[in-house]
N, C-alpha and C positions, 0 to 999 in steps of 0.2 A: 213537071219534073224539075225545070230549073228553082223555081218556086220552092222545093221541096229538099232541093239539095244543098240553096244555102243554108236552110235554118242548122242542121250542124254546126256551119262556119261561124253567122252571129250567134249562136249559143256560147259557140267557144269563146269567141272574141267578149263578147259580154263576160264569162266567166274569168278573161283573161285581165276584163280592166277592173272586175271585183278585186282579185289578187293584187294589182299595181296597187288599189287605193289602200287596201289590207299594210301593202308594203311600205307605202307613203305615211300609215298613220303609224306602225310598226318603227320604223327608224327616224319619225317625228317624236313620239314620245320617248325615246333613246337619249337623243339629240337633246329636249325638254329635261330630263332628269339629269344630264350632264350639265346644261346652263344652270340647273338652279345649284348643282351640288357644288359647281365653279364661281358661284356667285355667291356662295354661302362663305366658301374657301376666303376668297378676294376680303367678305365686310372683317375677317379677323385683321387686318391691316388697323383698324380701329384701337386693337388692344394691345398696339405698342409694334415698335422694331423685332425687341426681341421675340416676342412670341409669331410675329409674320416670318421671322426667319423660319423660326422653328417649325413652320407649316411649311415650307417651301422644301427645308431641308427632309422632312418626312415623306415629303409626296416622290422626293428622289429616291427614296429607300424601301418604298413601299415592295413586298415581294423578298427582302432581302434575308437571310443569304443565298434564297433560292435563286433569286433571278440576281444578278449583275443589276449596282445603282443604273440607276434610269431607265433598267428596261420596261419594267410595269408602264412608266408614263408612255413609252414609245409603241407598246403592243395596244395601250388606251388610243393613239395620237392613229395607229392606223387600223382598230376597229371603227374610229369616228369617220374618217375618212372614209372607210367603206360605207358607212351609212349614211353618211352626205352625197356620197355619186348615187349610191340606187336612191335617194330620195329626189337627188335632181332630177334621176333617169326614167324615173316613175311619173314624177310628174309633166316632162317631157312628151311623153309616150301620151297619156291622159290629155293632154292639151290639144294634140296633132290630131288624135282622135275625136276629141272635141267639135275642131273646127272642122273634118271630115266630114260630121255629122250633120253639120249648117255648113253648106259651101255656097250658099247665098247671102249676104251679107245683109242684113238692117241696114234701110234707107238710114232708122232715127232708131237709135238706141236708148234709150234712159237712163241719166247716170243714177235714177234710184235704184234701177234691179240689183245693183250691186254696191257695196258698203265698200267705202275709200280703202281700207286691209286690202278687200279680194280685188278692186280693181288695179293695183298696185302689187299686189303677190311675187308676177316676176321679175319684177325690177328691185323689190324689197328681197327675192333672194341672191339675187346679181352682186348687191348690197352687204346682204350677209357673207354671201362666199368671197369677196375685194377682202371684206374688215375680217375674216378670222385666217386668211392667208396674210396679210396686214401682221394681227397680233403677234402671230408665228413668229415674224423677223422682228418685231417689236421688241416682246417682251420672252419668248422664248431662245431664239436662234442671237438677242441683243443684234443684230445686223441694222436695223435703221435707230436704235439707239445709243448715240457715241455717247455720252457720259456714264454705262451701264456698267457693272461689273460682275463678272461670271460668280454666284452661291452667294449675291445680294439683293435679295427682292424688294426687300421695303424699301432700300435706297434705290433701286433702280425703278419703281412708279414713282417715288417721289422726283425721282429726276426727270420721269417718261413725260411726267402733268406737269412740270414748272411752268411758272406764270408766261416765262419767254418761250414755252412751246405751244401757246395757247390755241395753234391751229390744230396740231394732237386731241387736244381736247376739244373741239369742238369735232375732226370728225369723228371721233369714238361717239361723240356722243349723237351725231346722227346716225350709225351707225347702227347705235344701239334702241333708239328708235323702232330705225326700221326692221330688227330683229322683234321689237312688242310688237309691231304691225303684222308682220309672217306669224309672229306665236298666235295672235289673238284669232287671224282666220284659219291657223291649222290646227288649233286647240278645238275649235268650231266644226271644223271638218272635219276632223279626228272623230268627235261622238256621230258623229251624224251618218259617218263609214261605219263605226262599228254599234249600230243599230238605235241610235238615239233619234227619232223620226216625230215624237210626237208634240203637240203645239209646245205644252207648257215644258219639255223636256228640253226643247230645242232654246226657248228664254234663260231656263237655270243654265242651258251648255254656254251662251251666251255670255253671259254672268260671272261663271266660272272662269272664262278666257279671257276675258279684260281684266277681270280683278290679277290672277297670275301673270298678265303681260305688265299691269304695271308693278306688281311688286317686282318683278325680272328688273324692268327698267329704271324703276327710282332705286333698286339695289345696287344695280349696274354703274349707275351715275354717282353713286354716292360718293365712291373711291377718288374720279378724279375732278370732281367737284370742291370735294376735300381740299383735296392736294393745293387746286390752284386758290383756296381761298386761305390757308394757311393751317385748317383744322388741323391736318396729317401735312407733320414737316422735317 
C-alpha cells in the first residue's frame, strides 16, 4: 500500500520538475532574445554619436503618446526581472532536487561527465546577476558613473570604457564571458527540455549554442573594446 500511494506523489513531483525545466527554458529564451536584441541596439554605437543618440532617444519613447517617455523601458526592465527570478527559482528548485536524488556523494567524480559551462553554471549566473544589477547603476540609473550625463549615451560608454577605467572594462568583459558560458549550456539544455534527444540532434544543438554564444560575446565586447582602443571616441 505504501508502495502504491507514493507513485501519485513521484508522478506529481516528476511532472512538477518537467514544468520547472519547461519554465527555465521558457524565460531562458526570453532572456536570449533580449541579449541578442540589446546587443544589436549597443553595435549601432559604430555608426556615429549622432545616430547612437538617436537609438537611445527612441527606446525612451517607445509606446508614446500612449504610455509616458520611459515607461515602455520600465514595464520591459520588470517583465525581465520577473523572468530572471522564476529562472533563478526554477533552477534552484531543480538542483535541490537533484542532489535529493543522490544524497550519497562520489568518492571520484570525473571532471569529463561534465563540460567546463555546466560545471560552472552556478557561479557563471551569480556572475551574470552581480553584472546586470552592475549595468543598471552603470549605464542606466548613471549612479557608479561620475563623468555620465542624463540623454547622452554615446558619450557616456565612451566615458564608461576610457583607457583610465580600464578595470570597467575588463570586468564587463568577464562578465560577459561568463554570460556565453551560461548561454552555451542553456541553449544546450533548452533543446534537450524541449524534446531534442537524439545523437545527431543533440551535436547540431551543440553547434548552434556556441556558435550564438560567441557571436553574443565578440558582439558584447566589441563596444568596449572599441572604446578603449580609440576606434569609438
Amino acid at each position: 500500500m505504501a508502495a502504491a500511494a507514493a507513485t501519485p506523489a513521484r508522478t506529481s513531483k516528476r511532472t512538477s520538475s518537467v514544468l520547472l525545466k519547461i519554465l527555465m527554458a521558457g524565460t531562458g529564451i526570453l532572456l536570449v532574445l533580449f541579449l541578442f536584441a540589446h546587443m544589436i541596439g549597443n553595435l549601432k554605437i559604430f555608426f556615429g554619436e549622432e545616430t547612437f543618440d538617436h537609438y537611445g532617444h527612441w527606446l525612451r519613447t517607445i509606446g508614446s503618446p500612449a504610455l509616458p517617455d520611459e515607461w515602455f523601458l520600465w514595464i520591459q526592465r520588470g517583465g525581465l526581472t520577473l523572468a530572471i527570478v522564476a529562472h533563478i527559482v526554477a533552477a534552484t528548485i531543480l538542483a535541490r532536487r537533484a542532489r535529493a536524488a543522490r544524497p550519497v556523494r562520489y568518492a571520484h567524480r570525473p571532471k569529463v561527465q561534465a563540460g567546463y559551462a555546466a560545471r560552472t553554471m552556478r557561479w557563471g549566473g551569480v556572475i551574470v546577476l552581480l553584472f546586470i544589477v552592475y549595468h543598471i547603476l552603470d549605464l542606466t540609473t548613471l549612479t557608479l558613473n561620475p563623468n555620465a550625463e542624463s540623454g547622452k549615451p554615446y558619450a557616456n560608454i565612451v566615458a564608461d570604457f576610457a583607457p583610465g577605467r580600464w578595470y570597467v572594462t575588463l570586468f564587463y568583459a568577464i562578465s560577459i564571458i561568463a554570460v556565453g558560458l551560461h548561454l552555451r549550456h542553456g541553449i544546450w539544455s533548452a533543446a534537450r527540455t524541449l524534446g531534442q534527444q537524439t545523437a545527431r540532434g543533440q551535436r547540431i544543438g551543440q553547434g548552434i549554442a556556441l556558435l550564438l554564444s560567441l557571436v553574443l560575446v565578440v558582439g558584447y565586447l566589441a563596444v568596449p573594446f572599441a572604446v578603449l582602443t580609440g576606434l569609438v571616441d
